[in-house]
Each structure stands twice: as structure tokens, then as C-alpha cells.
C-alpha positions as CSV (number, residue, x, y, z in Angstrom):
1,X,16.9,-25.4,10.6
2,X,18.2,-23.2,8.0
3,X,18.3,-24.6,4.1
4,X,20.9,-24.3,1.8
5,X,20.2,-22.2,-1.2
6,X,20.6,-25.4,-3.6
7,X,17.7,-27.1,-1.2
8,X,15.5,-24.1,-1.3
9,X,15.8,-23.7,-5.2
10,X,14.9,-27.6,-5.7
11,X,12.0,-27.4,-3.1
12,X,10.4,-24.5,-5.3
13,X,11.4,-25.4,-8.5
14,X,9.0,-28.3,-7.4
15,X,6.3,-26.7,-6.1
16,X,5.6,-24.5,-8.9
17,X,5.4,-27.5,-11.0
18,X,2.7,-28.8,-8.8
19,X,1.4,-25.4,-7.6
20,X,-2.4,-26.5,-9.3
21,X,-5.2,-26.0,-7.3
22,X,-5.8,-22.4,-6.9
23,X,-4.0,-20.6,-3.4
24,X,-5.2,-22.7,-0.4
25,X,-3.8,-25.8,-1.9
26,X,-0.8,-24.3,-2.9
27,X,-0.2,-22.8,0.6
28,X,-1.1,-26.1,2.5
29,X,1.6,-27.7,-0.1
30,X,4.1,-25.0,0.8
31,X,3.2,-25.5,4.6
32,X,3.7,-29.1,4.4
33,X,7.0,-28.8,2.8
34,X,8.7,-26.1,4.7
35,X,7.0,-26.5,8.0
36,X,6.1,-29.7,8.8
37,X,8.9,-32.0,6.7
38,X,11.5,-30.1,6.8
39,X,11.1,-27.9,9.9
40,X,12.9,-24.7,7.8
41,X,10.1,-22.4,9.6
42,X,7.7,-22.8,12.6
43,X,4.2,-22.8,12.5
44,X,3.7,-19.3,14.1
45,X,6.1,-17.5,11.8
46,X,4.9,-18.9,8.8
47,X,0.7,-18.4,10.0
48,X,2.0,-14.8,10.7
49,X,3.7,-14.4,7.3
50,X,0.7,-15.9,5.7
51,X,-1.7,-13.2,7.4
52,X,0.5,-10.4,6.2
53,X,0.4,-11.8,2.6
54,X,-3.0,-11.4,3.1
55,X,-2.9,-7.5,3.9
56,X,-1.1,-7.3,0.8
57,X,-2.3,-6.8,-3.0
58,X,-1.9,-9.5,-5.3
59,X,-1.4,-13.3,-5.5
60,X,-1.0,-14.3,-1.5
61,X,0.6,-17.7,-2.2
62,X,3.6,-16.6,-4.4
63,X,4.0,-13.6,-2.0
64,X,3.9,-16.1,1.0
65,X,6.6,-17.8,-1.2
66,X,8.6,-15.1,-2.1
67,X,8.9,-14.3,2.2
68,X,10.0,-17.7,2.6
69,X,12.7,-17.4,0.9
70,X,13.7,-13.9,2.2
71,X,13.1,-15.2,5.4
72,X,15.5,-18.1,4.8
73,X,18.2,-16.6,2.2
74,X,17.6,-13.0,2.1
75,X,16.6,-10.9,-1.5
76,X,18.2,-13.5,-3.9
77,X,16.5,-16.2,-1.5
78,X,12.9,-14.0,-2.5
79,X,13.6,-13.5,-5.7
80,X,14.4,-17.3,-6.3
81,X,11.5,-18.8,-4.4
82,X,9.1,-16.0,-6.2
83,X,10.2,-16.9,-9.3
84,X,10.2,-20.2,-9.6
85,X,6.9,-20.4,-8.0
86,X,5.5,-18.1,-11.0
87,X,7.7,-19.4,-13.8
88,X,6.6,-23.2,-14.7
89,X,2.8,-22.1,-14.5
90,X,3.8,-18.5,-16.9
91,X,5.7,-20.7,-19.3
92,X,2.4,-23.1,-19.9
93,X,0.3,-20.5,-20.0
94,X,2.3,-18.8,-22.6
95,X,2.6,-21.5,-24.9
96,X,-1.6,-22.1,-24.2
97,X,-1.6,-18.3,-25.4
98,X,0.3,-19.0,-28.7
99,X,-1.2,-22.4,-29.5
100,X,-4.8,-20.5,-29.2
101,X,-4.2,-17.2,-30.6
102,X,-3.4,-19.5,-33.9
103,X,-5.9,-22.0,-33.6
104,X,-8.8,-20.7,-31.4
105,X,-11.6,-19.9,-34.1
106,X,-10.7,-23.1,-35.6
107,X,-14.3,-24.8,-35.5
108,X,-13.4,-28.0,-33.1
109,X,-11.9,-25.6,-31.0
110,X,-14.3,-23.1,-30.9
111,X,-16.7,-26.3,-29.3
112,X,-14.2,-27.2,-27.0
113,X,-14.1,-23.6,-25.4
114,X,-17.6,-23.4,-25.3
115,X,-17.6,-26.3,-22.9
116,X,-15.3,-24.7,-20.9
117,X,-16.6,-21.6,-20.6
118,X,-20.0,-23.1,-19.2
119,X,-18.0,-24.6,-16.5
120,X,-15.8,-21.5,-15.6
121,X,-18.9,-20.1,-15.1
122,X,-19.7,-22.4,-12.3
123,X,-15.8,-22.4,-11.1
124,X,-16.6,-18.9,-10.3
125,X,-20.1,-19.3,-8.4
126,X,-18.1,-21.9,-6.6
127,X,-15.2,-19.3,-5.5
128,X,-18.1,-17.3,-4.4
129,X,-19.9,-19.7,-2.1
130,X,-16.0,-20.0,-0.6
131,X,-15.3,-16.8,-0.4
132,X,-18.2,-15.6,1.2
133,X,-17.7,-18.6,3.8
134,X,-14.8,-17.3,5.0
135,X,-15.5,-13.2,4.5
136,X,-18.9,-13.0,5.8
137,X,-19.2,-13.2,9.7
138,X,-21.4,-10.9,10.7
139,X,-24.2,-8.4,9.7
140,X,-22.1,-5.4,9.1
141,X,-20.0,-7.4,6.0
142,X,-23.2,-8.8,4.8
143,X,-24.3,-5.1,4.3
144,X,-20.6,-4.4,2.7
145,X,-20.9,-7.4,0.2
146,X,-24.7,-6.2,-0.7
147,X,-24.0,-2.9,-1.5
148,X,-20.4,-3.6,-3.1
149,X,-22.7,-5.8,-5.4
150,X,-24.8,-3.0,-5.9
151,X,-22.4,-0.4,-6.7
152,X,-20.9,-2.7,-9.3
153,X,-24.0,-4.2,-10.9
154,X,-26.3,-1.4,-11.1
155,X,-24.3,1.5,-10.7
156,X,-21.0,1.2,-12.7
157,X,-18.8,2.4,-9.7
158,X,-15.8,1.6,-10.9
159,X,-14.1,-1.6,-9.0
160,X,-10.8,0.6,-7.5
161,X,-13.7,3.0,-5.7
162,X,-15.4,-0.2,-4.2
163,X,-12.3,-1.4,-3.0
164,X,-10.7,1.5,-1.2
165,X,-14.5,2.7,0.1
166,X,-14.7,-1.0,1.9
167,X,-11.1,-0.5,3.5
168,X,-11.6,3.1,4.4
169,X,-14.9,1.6,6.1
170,X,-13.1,-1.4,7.8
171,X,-10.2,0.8,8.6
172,X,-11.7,4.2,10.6
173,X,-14.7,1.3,12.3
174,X,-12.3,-0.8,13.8
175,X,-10.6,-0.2,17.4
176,X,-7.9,-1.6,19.8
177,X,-4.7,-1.2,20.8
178,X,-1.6,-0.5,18.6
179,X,0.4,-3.7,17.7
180,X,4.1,-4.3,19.2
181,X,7.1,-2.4,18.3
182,X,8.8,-3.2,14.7
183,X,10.8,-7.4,14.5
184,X,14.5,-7.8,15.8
185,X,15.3,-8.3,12.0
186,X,13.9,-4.6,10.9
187,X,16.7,-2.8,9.5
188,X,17.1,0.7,8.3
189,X,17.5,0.3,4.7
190,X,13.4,-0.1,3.7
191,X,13.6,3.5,2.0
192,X,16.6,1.8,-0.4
193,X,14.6,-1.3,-0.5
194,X,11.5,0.6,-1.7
195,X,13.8,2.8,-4.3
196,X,15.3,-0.6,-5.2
197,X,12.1,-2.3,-6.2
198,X,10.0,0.9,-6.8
199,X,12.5,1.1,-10.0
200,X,12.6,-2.1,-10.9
201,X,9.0,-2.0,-11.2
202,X,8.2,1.3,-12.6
203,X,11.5,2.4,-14.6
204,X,10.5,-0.2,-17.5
205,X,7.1,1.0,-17.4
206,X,8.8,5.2,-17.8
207,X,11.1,3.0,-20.8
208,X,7.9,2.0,-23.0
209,X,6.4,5.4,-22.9
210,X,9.6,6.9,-24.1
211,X,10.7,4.0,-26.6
212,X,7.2,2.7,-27.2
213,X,4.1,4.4,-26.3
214,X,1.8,2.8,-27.6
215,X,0.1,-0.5,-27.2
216,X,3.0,-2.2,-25.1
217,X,2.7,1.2,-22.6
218,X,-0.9,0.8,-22.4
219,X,-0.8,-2.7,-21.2
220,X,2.1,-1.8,-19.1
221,X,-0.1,0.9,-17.5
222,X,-3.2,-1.3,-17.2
223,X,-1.4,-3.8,-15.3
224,X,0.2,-1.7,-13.1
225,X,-3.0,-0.1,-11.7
226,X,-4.1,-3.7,-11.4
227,X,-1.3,-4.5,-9.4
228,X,-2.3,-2.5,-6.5
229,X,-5.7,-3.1,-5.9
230,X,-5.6,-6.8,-6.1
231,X,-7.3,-7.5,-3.0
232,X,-9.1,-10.7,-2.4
233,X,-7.6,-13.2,-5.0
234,X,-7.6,-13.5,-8.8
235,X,-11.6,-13.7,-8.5
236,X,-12.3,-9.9,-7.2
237,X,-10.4,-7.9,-10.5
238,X,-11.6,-10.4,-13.1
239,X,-14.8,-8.3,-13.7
240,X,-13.3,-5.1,-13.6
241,X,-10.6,-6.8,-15.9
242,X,-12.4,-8.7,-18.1
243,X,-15.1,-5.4,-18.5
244,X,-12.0,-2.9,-19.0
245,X,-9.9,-5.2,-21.6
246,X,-13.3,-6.1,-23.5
247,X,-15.8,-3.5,-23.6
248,X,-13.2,-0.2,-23.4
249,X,-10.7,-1.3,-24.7
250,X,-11.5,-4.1,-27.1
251,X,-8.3,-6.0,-26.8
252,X,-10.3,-9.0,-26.3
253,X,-13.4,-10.7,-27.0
254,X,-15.7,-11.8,-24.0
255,X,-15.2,-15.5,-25.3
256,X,-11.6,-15.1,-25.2
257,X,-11.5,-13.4,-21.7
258,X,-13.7,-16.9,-20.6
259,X,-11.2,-19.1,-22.4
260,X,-8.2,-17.3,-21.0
261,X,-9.7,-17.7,-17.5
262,X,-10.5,-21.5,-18.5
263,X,-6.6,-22.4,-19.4
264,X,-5.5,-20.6,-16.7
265,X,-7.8,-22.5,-14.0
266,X,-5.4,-25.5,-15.6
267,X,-2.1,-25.0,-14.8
268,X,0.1,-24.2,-12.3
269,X,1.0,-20.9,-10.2
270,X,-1.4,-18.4,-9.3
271,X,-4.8,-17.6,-11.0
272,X,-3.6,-14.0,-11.7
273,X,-1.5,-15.5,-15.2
274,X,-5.0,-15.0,-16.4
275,X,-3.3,-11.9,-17.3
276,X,-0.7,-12.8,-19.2
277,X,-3.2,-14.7,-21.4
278,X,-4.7,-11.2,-22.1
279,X,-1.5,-9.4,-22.5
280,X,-0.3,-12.2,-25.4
281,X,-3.4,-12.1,-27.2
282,X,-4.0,-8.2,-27.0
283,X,-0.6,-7.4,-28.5
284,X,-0.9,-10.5,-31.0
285,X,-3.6,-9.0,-32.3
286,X,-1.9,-5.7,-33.0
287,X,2.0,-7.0,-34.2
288,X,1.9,-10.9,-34.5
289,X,3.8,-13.5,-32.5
290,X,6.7,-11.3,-31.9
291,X,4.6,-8.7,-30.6
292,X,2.9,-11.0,-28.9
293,X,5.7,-12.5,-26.4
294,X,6.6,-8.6,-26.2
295,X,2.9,-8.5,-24.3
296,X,3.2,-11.2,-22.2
297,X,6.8,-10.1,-21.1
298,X,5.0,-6.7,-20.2
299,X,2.0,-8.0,-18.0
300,X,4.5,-10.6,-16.0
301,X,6.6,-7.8,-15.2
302,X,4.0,-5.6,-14.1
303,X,1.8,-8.3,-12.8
304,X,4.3,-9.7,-10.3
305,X,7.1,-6.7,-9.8
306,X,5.3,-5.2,-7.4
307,X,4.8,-7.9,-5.5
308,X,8.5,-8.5,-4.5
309,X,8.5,-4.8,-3.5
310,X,6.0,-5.5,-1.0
311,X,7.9,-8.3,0.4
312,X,11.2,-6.7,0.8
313,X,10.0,-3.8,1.8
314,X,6.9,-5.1,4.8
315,X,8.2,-8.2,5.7
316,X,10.7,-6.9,8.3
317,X,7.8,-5.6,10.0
318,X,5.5,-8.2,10.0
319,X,4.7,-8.6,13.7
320,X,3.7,-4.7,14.0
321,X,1.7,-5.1,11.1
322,X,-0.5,-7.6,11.3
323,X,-1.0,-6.6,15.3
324,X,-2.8,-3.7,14.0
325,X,-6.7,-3.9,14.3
326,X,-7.3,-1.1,12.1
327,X,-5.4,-3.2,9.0
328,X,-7.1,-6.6,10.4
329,X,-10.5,-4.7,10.4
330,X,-10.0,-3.2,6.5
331,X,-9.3,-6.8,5.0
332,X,-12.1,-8.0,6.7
333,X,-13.9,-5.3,4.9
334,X,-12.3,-5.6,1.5
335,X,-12.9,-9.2,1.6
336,X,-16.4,-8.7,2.4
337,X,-16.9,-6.1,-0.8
338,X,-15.1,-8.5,-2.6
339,X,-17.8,-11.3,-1.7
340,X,-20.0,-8.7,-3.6
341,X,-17.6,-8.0,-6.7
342,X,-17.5,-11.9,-7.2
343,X,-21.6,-12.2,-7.2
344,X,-20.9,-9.2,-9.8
345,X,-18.4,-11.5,-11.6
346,X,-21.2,-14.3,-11.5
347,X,-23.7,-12.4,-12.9
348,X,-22.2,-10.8,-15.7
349,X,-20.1,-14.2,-16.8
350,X,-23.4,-16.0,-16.5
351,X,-25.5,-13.2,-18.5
352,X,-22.9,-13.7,-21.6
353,X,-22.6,-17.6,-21.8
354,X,-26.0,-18.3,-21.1
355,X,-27.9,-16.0,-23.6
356,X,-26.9,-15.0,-27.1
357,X,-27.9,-11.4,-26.7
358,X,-27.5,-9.1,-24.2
359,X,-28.6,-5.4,-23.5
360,X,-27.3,-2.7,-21.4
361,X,-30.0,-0.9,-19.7
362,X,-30.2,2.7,-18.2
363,X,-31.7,4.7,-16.5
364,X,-30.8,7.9,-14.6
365,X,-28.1,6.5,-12.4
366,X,-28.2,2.7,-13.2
367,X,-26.5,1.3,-15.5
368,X,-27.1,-2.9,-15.7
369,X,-27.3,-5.2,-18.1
370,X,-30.4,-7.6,-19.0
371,X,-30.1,-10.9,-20.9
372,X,-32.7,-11.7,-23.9
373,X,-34.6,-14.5,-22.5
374,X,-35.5,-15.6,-26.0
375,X,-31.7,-16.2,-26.7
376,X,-31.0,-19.1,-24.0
377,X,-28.7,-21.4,-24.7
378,X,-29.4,-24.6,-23.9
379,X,-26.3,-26.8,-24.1
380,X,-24.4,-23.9,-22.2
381,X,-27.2,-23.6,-19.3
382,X,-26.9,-27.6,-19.3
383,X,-23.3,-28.3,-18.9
384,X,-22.9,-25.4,-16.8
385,X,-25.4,-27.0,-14.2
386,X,-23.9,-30.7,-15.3
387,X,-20.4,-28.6,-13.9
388,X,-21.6,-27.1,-11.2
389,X,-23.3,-30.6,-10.2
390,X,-19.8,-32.2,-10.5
391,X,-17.9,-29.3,-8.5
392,X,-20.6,-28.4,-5.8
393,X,-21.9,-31.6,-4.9
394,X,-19.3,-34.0,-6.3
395,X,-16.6,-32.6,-5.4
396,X,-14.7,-34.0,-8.3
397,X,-11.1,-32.5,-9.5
398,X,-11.3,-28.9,-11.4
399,X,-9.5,-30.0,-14.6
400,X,-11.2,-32.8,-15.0
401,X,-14.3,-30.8,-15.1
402,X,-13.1,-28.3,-17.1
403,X,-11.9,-31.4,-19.5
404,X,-15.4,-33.4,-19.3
405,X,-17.1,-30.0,-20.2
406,X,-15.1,-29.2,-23.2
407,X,-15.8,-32.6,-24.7
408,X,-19.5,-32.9,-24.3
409,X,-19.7,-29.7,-26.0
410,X,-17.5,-30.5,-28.9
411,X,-19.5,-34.1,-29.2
412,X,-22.5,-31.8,-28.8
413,X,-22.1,-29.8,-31.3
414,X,-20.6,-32.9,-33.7
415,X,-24.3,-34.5,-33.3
């Protein structure tokens, strides 16, 4: 059965209130609304709309709900359900943004981050371990993730490189027959669809360098480039990300990037608003509160634009697409680097909240980094494991962690 537009906007606006839980709680919630209460899709369709997401850059979840919503009520249908999925958890993490950039070096504060920072750094080891459940399946994307890690870790290859290499790999080793001719519902208007929301993504970017130029094009640019090699969830650009915005850039501090990542674990929509965390804070620091919103406007529009683009544009052709071995066999590849970028992520978050120093270390080719023993800290290293304890083994609730964690430390530090 079909829903009315009214019914589709109130299912959403619900689910992005309650999106928490990172994508595979968010698409069981979406399956269990629109699939098995309400019947508005059948199981195949939405399995096959869920494996094209997954061909596709950027957050899956709010893709997969953006094509419901096509699927049921055309563009305005996409644009609603994409939306609304992205808007309640934007909004918190905006007013997170504000409320920190004014009181973040505030001492109590300061405690409380540090808490949460050790236990982001086991939210990622944990993101790892499932990732790498679900990516690694046979020798060949062992050998991927290894040298994915390598390349990053001891090589500086830049992250885009690792990405594409993997793909290429996964793309030209895979073989089988071609997939089935293009849906019933293909229609010949994807080259005005892709003018449509090529513009709507880019022409505001070609504004800023005109009007602007300056820091609101740079993030606008940043973003952008992000947009299309987000393979792999949140997890497999928040090195490159966090190592682009901090050390070349110097928009951020690392313990802002951690904290950013922290609040964002914390509310609702996808993991990705991480950015619009960096993109308030970035241009705060440069122009103040205004300048500030100005930012955070910026990196939403590039963050999720694109992704609405790649919904109109692919979703008529789902069935041909995801049919296709060679596209199956590259995002098993990219996944399998991105097992590989995340032990990257691991390593580098855990080198900067566990010590107090680190060095960069090179030699000929390899560039790494190499934590000061000497400069352990100890109540990070301790609620870090106390987190990854609760996580891991307990299985106990993210935010609750993430809450725990962030009042040992500021009792901690109190004593």
C-alpha cells in the first residue's frame, strides 16, 4: 500500500527523532516501520534499495530514507523523508556546537570531555571489530585491509588514493555475468535529474568563491571532496578528516575533533553531522557566532546535497545496478580497505588520548607517528578500558557510556 504524503512526513519526522544508534539500528527501525507495520514496501525492494545505498558514498541510512520516499512520493517524497531524517539530529548537534564553542575550555568541561574522549576511543575499536566482521571474508580482503592500514599508517597515502586503489582492485578482479536490463520505472530524464541536483549541489559552492572566497569556500570545498569518497560509514573518513581539519589546516584542535565525534555519537541522524560540529567551530573561530551558523549551513549543504543526487539520479536503476558483480566485488573491496583505515583511526585516536606527547617519525618513505611512553596517561588508559569493558563485553547502551565516562573523569580530576 501506498502512504499519503501527511503519513509519510509524520513516520519520518519520527524516526529522525529516534534515529540514535548509529545506521543498522536506524535501518532495522526504518524496516520495521515501513515494511513490516505498515506494509508501504516489501522486503525484496527495500533489501535491494538498501544494497544500492550501500554502492553509494555517504550516510546509507538517510540515503535508504531519502529512496523511500522517492519510491513512495516521488522527488518532494525524497526530499521530505531525507530531510527530516537529517534535520532533528543537525539541529541538536548545532546547538551542542554553540553551547561548546562558548563553554568548552571552561575547566568542569574540559574534565567532562576528557572522559569522553577515552571512551570514543573505544567506540571506535568497537566499530572496527564490527566492521571487519562483516568486510573480511576471505584471504584476499585480509590482504586489502593490511595494506590499506599500511599505506595510511606508515606511508601517508592519502585516504581518497586508498579508497579508489581498493575499488579499482575489487572492480577489474571480480567476474560474472552482466545484471538485467534497467527497472519498469526508469525514465529518460536522469541527465535533467543529474543537471537538477548537480546544481543544487555545486552552484552554491561556485557562489562562495565568487561572494566569499575565503574560509566559508574552503569548507565548502573540503566537504564536497568528502562527499564523494565516503565509502564505508562515518568511521572510514574520520582519520583522513580529523588529520586534514587539524594538522593542515588547523581549524581544530585534536581534542575538539574527539569531542565533536563524542556529541555526535549522542544524538540522532547519521554519524556523518560530526561534520557540521567541525564546520561551526572552524568558522566560529574565524567570525564569531554569526559566522559560525554561516559554517554549519555550508557543511550540511555540502555534506548531504550530494546525496539526494545520487538517489534521484540511481535509483531508477537499481536492479541493473546492484546485479552487477564488478560494483558488488568493489564494495567488498572498499569495505575491506576501509577495515584497515578504521585500525588507522584506532591507532592514531589512541596515540593522542593516551599519551601527552607525541612524535612524527620519518624515514625515507615512512612517515608514522610514535607515542612518548613516559607521557601515559593514566586515568585516560583506565576509563578507556573501563569503556571498552562496558561496550565490548557488557554490552551496555552507547550514551550511557559516553555519560559514565565523562563523570568519572570530571570526579577524577575533582579528587
Amino acid at each position: 500500500m501506498t502512504p499519503t504524503l501527511p503519513d509519510l512526513t509524520r513516520t519520518f519526522a519520527r524516526i529522525g527523532l529516534l534515529s540514535f544508534g548509529g545506521p543498522a539500528a536506524q535501518i532495522a527501525m526504518m524496516h520495521r516501520e515501513v515494511v513490516e507495520e505498515r506494509k508501504w514496501l516489501s522486503e525484496k525492494d527495500y533489501l535491494s534499495a538498501l544494497s544500492f545505498c550501500m554502492l553509494l558514498p555517504g550516510p546509507e541510512a538517510m540515503q535508504l530514507a531519502t529512496w523511500i520516499g522517492w519510491r513512495t512520493h516521488g522527488t518532494i517524497g525524497g526530499v521530505i523523508t531525507g530531510l527530516l531524517f537529517v534535520m532533528p539530529g543537525a539541529l541538536v548537534v548545532l546547538v551542542l556546537s554553540m553551547v561548546y564553542a562558548a563553554f568548552g575550555t571552561q575547566p568542569l568541561v574540559a574534565a567532562l570531555f576528557t572522559g569522553v574522549q577515552a571512551a570514543v576511543l573505544a567506540v571506535v575499536i568497537e566499530a572496527l571489530l564490527r566492521v571487519s566482521r562483516r568486510a573480511l571474508k576471505g584471504r584476499a580482503h585480509w590482504i586489502i585491509a593490511g595494506l590499506a592500514f599500511l599505506a595510511l599508517f606508515a606511508f601517508a597515502i592519502p585516504f581518497p588514493v586508498v579508497i579508489l586503489a581498493a575499488g579499482l582492485y575489487g572492480y577489474l578482479t571480480t567476474v560474472g555475468p552482466a545484471g538485467p536490463a534497467p527497472d519498469p520505472e526508469a525514465h529518460p530524464n536522469t541527465v535533467t535529474t543529474v543537471l537538477v541536483w548537480g546544481a543544487v549541489w555545486l552552484v552554491p559552492l561556485a557562489a562562495l568563491w565568487l561572494l566569499d572566497g575565503g574560509l566559508l569556500f574552503e569548507i565548502g570545498l573540503f566537504f564536497s571532496k568528502l562527499a564523494v569518497v565516503t565509502f564505508g560509514g562515518a568511521y572510514a573518513v574520520l582519520a583522513w578528516m580529523a588529520q586534514a581539519v587539524v594538522e593542515d589546516k588547523g581549524w581544530l584542535t585534536l581534542t575538539q575533533m574527539m569531542d565533536g565525534l563524542g556529541l555526535a555519537e549522542t544524538t540522532p541522524g547519521p554519524l556523518i553531522l560530526v561534520t557540521q560540529f567541525v564546520g561551526y567551530l572552524a568558522a566560529h573561530r574565524e567570525g564569531g557566532v554569526v559566522y559560525g551558523l554561516a559554517g554549519a549551513a555550508v557543511t550540511l549543504w555540502m555534506t548531504f546535497a550530494p546525496c539526494f543526487l545520487w538517489i534521484f539520479a540511481g535509483a531508477p536503476y537499481i536492479s541493473r545496478l546492484t546485479a552487477q558483480p564488478r560494483l558488488a566485488g568493489a564494495l567488498a573491496a572498499i569495505l575491506a580497505a576501509v577495515v584497515g583505515v578504521i585500525a588507522n583511526l584506532s591507532l592514531w585516536f589512541a596515540a593522542h588520548v593516551l599519551f601527552g606527547s607525541v612524535n612524527d617519525l620519518s624515514a625515507g618513505p615512512v612517515q608514522m607517528i610514535l607515542p612518548d611512553l613516559a607521557t601515559l596517561r593514566p586515568l585516560a588508559a583506565g576509563l578507556a578500558l573501563a569503556a571498552g569493558w562496558a561496550l565490548l563485553v557488557r554490552h551496555w547502551p552507547l550514551p550511557g557510556v559516553l555519560v559514565l565516562a565523562a563523570l568519572a573523569s570530571a570526579l577524577a580530576t575533582r579528587l
